[in-house]
VMD Tcl script that builds the backbone (N, CA, C; Angstrom):
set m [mol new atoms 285]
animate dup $m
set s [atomselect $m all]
$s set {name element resname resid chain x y z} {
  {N N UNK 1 A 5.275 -12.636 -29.752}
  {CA C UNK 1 A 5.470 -13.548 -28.659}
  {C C UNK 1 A 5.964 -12.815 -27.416}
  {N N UNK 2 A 6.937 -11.824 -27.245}
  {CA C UNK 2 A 7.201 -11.355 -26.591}
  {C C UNK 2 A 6.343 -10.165 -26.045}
  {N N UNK 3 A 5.641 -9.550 -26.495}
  {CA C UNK 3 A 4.630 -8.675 -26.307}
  {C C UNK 3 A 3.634 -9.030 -25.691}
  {N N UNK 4 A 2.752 -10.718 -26.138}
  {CA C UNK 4 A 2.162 -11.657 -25.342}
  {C C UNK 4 A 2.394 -12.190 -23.614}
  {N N UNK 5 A 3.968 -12.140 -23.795}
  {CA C UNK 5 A 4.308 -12.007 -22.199}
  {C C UNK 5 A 4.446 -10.926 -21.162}
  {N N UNK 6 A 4.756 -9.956 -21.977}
  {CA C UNK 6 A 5.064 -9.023 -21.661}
  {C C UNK 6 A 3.649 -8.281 -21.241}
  {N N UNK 7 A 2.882 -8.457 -22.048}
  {CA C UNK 7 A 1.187 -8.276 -21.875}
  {C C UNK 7 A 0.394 -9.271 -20.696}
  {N N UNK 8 A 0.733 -10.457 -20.853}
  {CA C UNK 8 A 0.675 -11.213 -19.383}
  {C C UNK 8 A 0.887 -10.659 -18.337}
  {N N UNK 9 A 2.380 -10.516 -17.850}
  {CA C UNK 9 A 3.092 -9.855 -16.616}
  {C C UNK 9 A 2.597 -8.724 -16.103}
  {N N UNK 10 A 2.687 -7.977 -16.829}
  {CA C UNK 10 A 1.793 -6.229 -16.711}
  {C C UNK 10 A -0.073 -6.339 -16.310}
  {N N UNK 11 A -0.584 -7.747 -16.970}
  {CA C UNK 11 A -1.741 -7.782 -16.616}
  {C C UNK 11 A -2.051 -8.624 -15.144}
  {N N UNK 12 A -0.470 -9.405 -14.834}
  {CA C UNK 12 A -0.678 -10.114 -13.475}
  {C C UNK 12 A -0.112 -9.365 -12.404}
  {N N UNK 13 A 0.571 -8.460 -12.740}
  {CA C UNK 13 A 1.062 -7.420 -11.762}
  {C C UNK 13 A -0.274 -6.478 -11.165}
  {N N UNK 14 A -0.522 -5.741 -12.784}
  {CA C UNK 14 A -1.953 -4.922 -11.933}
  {C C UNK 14 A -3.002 -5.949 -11.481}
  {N N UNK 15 A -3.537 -6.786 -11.922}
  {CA C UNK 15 A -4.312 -7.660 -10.644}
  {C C UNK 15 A -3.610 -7.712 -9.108}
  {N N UNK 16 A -2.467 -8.685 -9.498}
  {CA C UNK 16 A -1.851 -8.800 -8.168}
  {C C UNK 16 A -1.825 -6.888 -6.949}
  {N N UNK 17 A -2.092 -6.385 -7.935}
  {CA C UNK 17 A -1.282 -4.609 -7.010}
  {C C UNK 17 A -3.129 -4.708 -6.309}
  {N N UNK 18 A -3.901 -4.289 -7.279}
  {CA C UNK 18 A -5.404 -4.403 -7.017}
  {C C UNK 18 A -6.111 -5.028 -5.781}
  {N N UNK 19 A -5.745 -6.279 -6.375}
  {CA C UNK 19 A -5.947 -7.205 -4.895}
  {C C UNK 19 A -5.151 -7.009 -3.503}
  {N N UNK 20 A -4.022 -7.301 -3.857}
  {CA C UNK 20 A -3.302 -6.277 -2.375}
  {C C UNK 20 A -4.135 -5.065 -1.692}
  {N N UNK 21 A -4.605 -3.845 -2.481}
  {CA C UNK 21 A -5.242 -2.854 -2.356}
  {C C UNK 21 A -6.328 -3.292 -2.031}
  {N N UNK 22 A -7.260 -4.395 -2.376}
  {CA C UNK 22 A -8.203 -4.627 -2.007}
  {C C UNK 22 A -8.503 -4.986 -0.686}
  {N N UNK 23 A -7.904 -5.819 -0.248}
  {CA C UNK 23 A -7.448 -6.415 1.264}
  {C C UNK 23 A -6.883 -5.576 1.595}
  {N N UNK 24 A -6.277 -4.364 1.228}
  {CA C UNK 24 A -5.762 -3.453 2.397}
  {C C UNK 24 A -6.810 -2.403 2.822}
  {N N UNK 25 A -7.833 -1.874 1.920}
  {CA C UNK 25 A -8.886 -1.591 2.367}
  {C C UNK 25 A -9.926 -2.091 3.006}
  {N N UNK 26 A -10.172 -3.051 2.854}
  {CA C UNK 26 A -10.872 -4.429 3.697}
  {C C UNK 26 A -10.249 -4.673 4.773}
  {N N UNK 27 A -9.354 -4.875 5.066}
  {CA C UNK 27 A -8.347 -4.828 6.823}
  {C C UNK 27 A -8.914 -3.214 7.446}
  {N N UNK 28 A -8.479 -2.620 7.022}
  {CA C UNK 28 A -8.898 -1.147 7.675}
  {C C UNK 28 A -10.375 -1.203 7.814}
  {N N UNK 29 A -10.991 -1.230 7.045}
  {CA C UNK 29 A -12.486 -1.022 7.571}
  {C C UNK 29 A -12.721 -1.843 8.387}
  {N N UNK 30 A -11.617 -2.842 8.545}
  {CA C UNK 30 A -13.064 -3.847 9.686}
  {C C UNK 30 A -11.723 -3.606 11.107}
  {N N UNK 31 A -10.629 -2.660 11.226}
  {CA C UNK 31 A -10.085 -2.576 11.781}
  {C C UNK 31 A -10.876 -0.932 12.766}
  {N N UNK 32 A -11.555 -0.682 11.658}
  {CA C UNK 32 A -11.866 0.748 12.531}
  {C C UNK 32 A -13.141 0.436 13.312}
  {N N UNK 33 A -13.645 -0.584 12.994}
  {CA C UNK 33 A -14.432 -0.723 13.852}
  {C C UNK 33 A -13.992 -0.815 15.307}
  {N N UNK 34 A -13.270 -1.420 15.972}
  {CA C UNK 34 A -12.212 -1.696 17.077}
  {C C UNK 34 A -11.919 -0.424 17.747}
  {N N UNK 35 A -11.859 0.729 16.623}
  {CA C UNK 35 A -10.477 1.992 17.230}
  {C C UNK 35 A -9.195 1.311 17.703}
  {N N UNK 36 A -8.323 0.928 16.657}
  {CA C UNK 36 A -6.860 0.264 17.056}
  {C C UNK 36 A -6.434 1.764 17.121}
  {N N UNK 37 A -4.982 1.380 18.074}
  {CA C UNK 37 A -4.307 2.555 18.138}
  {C C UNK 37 A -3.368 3.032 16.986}
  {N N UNK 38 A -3.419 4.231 16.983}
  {CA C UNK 38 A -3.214 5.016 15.402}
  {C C UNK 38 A -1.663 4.882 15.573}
  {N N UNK 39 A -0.520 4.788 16.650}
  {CA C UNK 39 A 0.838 4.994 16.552}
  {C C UNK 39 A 1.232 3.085 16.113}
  {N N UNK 40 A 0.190 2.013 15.610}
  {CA C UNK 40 A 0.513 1.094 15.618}
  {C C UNK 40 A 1.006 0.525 14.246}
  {N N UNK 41 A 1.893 0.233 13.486}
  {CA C UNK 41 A 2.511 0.362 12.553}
  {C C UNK 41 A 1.896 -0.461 11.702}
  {N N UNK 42 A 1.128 -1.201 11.778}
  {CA C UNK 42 A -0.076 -1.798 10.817}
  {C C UNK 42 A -0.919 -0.820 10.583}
  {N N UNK 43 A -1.550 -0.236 11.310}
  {CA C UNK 43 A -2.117 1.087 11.172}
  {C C UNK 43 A -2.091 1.778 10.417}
  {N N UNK 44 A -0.856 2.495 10.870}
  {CA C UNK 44 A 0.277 3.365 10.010}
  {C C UNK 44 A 0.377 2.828 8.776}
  {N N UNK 45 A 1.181 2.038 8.392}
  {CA C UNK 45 A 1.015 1.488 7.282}
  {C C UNK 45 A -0.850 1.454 6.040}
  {N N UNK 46 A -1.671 0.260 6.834}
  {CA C UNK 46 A -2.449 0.858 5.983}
  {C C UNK 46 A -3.494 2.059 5.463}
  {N N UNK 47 A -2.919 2.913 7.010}
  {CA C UNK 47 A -3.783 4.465 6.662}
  {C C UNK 47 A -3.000 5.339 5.164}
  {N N UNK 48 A -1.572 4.756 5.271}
  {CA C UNK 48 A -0.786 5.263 4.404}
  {C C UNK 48 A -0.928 5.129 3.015}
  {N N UNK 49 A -1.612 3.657 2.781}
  {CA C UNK 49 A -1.853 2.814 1.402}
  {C C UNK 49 A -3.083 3.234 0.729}
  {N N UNK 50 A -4.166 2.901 2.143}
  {CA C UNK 50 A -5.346 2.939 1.365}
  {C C UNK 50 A -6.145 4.840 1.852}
  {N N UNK 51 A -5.416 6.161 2.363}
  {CA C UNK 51 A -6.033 6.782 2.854}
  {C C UNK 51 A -6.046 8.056 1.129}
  {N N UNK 52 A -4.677 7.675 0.388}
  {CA C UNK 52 A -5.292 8.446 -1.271}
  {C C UNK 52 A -6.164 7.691 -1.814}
  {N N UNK 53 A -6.678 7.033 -1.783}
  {CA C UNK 53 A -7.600 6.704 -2.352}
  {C C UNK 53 A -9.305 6.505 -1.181}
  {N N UNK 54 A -9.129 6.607 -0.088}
  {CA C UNK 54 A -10.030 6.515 0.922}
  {C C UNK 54 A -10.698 7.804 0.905}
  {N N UNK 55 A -9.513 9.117 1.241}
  {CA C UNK 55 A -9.977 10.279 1.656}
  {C C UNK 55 A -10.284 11.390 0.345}
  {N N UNK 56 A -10.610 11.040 -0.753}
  {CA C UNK 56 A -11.384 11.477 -1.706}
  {C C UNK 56 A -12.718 11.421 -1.974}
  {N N UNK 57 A -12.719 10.001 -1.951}
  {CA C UNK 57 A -13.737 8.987 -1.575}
  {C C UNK 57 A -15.017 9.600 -0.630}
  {N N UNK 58 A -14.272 10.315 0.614}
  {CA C UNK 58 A -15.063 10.374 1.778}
  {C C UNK 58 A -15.209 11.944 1.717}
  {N N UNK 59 A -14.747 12.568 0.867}
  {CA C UNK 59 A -15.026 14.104 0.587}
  {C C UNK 59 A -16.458 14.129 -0.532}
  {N N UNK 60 A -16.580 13.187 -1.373}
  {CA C UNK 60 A -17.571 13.046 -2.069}
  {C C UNK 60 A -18.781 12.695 -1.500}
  {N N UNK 61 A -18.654 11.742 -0.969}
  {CA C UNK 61 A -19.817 10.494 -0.722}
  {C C UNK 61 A -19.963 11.126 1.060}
  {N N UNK 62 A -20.907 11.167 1.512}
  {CA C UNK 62 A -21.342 11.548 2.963}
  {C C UNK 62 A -21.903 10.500 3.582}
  {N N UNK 63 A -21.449 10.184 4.631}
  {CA C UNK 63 A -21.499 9.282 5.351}
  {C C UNK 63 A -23.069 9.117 5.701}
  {N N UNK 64 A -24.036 7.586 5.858}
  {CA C UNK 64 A -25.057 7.635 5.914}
  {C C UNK 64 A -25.625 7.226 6.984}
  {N N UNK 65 A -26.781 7.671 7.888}
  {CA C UNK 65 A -26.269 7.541 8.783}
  {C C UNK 65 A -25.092 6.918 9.788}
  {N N UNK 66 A -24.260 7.934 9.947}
  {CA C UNK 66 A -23.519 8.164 10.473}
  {C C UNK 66 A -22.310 7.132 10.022}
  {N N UNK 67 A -22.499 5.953 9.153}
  {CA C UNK 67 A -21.730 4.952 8.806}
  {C C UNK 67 A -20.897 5.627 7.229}
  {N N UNK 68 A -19.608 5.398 7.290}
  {CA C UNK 68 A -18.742 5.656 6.094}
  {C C UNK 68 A -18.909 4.587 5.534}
  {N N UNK 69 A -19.430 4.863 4.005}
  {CA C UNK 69 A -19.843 4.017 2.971}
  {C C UNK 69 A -18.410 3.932 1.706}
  {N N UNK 70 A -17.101 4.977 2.152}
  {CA C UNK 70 A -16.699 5.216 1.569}
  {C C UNK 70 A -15.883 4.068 0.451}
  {N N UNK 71 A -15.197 3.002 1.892}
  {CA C UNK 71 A -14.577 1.855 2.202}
  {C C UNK 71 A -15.095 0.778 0.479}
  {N N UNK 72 A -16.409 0.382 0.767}
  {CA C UNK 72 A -17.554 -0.100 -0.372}
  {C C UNK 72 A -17.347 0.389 -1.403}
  {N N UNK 73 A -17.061 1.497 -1.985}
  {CA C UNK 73 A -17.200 2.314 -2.943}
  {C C UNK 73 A -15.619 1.793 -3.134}
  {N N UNK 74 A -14.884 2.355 -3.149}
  {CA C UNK 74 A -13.272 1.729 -3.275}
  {C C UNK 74 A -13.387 0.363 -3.249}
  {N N UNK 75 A -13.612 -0.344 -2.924}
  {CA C UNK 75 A -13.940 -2.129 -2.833}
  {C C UNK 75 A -14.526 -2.278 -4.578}
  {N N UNK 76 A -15.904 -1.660 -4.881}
  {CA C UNK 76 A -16.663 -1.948 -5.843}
  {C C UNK 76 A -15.644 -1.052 -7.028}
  {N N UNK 77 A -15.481 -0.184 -6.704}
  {CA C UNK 77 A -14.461 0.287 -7.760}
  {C C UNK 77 A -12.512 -0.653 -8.311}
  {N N UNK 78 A -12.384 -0.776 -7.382}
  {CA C UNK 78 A -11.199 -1.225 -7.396}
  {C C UNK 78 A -11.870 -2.689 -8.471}
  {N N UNK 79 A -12.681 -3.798 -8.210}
  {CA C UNK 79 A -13.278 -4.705 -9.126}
  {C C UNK 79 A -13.539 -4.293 -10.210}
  {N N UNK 80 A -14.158 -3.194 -10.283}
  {CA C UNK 80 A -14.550 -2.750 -11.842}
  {C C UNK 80 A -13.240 -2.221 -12.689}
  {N N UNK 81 A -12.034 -1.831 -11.715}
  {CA C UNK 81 A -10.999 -1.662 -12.425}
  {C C UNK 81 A -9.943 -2.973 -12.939}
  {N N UNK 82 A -9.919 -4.184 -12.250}
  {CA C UNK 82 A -9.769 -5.386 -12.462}
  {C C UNK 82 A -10.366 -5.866 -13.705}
  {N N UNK 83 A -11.792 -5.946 -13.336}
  {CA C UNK 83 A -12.466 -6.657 -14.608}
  {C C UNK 83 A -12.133 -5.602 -15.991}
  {N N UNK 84 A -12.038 -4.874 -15.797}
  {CA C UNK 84 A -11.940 -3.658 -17.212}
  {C C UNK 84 A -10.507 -3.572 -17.714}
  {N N UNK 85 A -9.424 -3.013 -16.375}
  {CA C UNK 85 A -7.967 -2.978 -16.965}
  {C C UNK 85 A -6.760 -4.251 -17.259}
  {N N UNK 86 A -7.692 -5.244 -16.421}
  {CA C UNK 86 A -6.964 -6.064 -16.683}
  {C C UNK 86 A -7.326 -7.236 -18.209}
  {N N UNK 87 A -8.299 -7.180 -18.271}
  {CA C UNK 87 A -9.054 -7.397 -19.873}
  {C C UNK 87 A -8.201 -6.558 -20.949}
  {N N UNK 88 A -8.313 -5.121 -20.686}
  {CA C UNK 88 A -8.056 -4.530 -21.476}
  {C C UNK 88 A -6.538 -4.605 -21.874}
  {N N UNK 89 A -5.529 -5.063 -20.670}
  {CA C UNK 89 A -4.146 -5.212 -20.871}
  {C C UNK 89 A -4.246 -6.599 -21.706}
  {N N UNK 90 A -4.918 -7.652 -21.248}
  {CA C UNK 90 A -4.444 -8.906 -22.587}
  {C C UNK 90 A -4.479 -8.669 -24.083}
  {N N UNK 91 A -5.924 -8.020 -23.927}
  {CA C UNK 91 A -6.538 -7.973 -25.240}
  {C C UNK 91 A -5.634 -7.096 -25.709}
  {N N UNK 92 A -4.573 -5.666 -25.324}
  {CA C UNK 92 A -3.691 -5.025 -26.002}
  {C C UNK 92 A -2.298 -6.360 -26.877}
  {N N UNK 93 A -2.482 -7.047 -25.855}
  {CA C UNK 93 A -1.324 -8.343 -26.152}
  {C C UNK 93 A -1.579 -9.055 -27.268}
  {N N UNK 94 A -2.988 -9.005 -27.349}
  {CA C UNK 94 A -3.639 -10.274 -28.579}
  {C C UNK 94 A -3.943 -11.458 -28.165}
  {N N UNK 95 A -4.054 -11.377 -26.835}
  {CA C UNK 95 A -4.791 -12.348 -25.788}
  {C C UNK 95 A -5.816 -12.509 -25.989}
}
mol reanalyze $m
mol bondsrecalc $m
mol representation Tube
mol addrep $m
């Protein structure tokens, strides 16, 4: 019983972290379209959140014309880690 909750919480936390991450990469990409200014603490902030996991991303994958596809790729990944880790945390519970 306790393992069951405990398996809950851990599986609503990493959703909940995921989704945050998700929308924080989703704000930035549609923020760079604009060019906001970089000393602006929203900015700052989500260059800070989403740029380990952005700027790997964008060392792999080459931009096509001229558009960074990187953004998408982190979007579609981050879901596939939802649907997979967060499954996989109930079912450790006996969910």
């Amino acid at each position: 019983m306790i393992i069951n909750s405990i398996s809950i919480a851990v599986a609503r936390l990493t959703d909940l972290v995921l989704t945050l991450l998700f929308w924080a990469i989703l704000i930035r990409a549609i923020l760079s379209w604009v060019h906001p200014d970089p000393r602006n603490p929203i900015v700052h902030f989500l260059d800070r959140v989403t740029g380990p996991i952005l700027y790997p991303l964008q060392r792999i994958i080459p931009p096509l014309g001229g558009i960074d596809i990187s953004p998408l790729v982190a979007l579609l990944l981050i879901e596939l880690l939802k649907a997979l880790l967060v499954n996989a945390i109930l079912n450790l519970g006996g969910l």
